[in-house]
N, C-alpha and C positions, 0 to 999 in steps of 0.2 A: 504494500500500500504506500510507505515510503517515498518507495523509486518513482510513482504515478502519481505522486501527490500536486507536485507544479503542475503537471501536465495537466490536471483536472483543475484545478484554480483558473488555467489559462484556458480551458475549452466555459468552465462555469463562467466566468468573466466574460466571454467572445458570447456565448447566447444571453447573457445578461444585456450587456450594452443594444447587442440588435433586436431583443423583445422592448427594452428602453425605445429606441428608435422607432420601431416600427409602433409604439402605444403613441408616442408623440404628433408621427404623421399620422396616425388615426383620428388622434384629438384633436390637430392643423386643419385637417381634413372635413370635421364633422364642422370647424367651426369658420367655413368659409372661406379655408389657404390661412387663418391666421389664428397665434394662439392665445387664446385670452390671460388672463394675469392667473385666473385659477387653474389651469393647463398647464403654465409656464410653473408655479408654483409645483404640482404632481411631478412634475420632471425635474424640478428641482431635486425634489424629496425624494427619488426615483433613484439619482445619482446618486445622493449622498447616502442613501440609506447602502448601495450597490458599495459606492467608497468605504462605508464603516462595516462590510463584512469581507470585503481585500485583505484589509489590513488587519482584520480583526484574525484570518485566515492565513496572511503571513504572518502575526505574531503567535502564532500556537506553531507553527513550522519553526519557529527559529527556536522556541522554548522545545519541542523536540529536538531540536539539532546539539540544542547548550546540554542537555541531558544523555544524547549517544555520548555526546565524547567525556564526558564524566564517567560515564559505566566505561569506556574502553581507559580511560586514565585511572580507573578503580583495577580493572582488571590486570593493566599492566602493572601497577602498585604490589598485588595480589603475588603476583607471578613473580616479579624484584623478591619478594620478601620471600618467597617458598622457596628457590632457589639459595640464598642466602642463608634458609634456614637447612638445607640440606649441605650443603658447604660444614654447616657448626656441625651437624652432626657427623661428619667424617673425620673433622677432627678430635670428638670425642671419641670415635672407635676408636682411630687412633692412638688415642690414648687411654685405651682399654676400657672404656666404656661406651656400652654398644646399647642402644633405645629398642624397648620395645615395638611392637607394629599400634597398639592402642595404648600406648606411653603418652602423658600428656606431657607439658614442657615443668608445668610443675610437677608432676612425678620423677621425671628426666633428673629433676634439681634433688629433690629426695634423695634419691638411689647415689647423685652424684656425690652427696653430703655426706653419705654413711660410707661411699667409697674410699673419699680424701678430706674430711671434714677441715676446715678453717685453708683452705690449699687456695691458691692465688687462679685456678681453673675456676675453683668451686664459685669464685668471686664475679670472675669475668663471664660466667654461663650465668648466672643471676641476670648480671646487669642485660647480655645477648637475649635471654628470657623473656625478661621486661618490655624492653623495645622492641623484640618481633611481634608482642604482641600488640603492643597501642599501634606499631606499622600494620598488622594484620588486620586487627578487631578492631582500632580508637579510630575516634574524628579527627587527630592530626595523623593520620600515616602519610603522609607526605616528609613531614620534617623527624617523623618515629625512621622512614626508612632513609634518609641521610646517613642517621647516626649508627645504621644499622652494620655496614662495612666495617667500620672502627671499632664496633662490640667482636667483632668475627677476629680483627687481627687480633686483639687483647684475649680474646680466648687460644686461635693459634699457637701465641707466644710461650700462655701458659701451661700450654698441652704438651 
């Protein structure tokens, strides 16, 4: 529906103006080749009522258009972050700690605690924890997935 969306604004518009038209010289017509002030006034209100559902018509298409690209800048956000999160998790295999398949990230943090408890790992997977989530799940994942690289090296480092 979309992709045919202009197209049909532009054919709805094209039979609009010439049922406009053609009511006009009808009303020309009936009133002698000339149009009276109340005639002239219908056609007024004719257009402009034509004009305020245009525009009314392209402002729902651009508020669709502001909202695709939100879901695709949600999705890409989405996909940064899972990737990023699969990145941490190799390097905890790594370093000998290996996640469950229905492991959540605070369980991950649990098991990681009772592995190497107070360990500078255990530290930086907290804080990588944290902000994969507010980038995954919060209202700011935008500036959660920035920080989100720099929580990866600092766990890296400490693995």
């Amino acid at each position: 529906m979309q992709m045919h969306f202009g197209a049909g604004l532009a054919q709805g518009w094209a039979a609009l103006a010439a049922g406009t038209v053609a009511a006009w010289r009808a009303l020309a017509a009936a009133g002698g080749g000339h149009a009276s002030g109340a005639q002239r006034a219908l056609g007024l209100g004719i257009w402009l009522l034509a004009g305020g559902l245009a525009a009314g018509l392209l402002g729902l298409r651009r508020r669709r258009t502001r909202a695709a690209r939100a879901q695709a800048n949600e999705r890409q956000t989405v996909r940064q972050a899972q990737r990023l999160y699969r990145r941490f998790q190799r390097c905890l295999r790594r370093a000998g700690i290996a996640r469950a398949p229905a492991q959540t990230g605070d369980e991950l943090l649990l098991a990681l605690a009772a592995a190497r408890p107070g360990s500078a790992l255990l530290a930086a997977a907290r804080e990588f924890i944290a902000t994969y989530q507010a980038a995954r799940f919060g209202p700011a994942a935008t500036e959660a997935l920035r920080r989100l690289p720099g929580h990866l090296q600092r766990v890296r480092r400490a693995a």
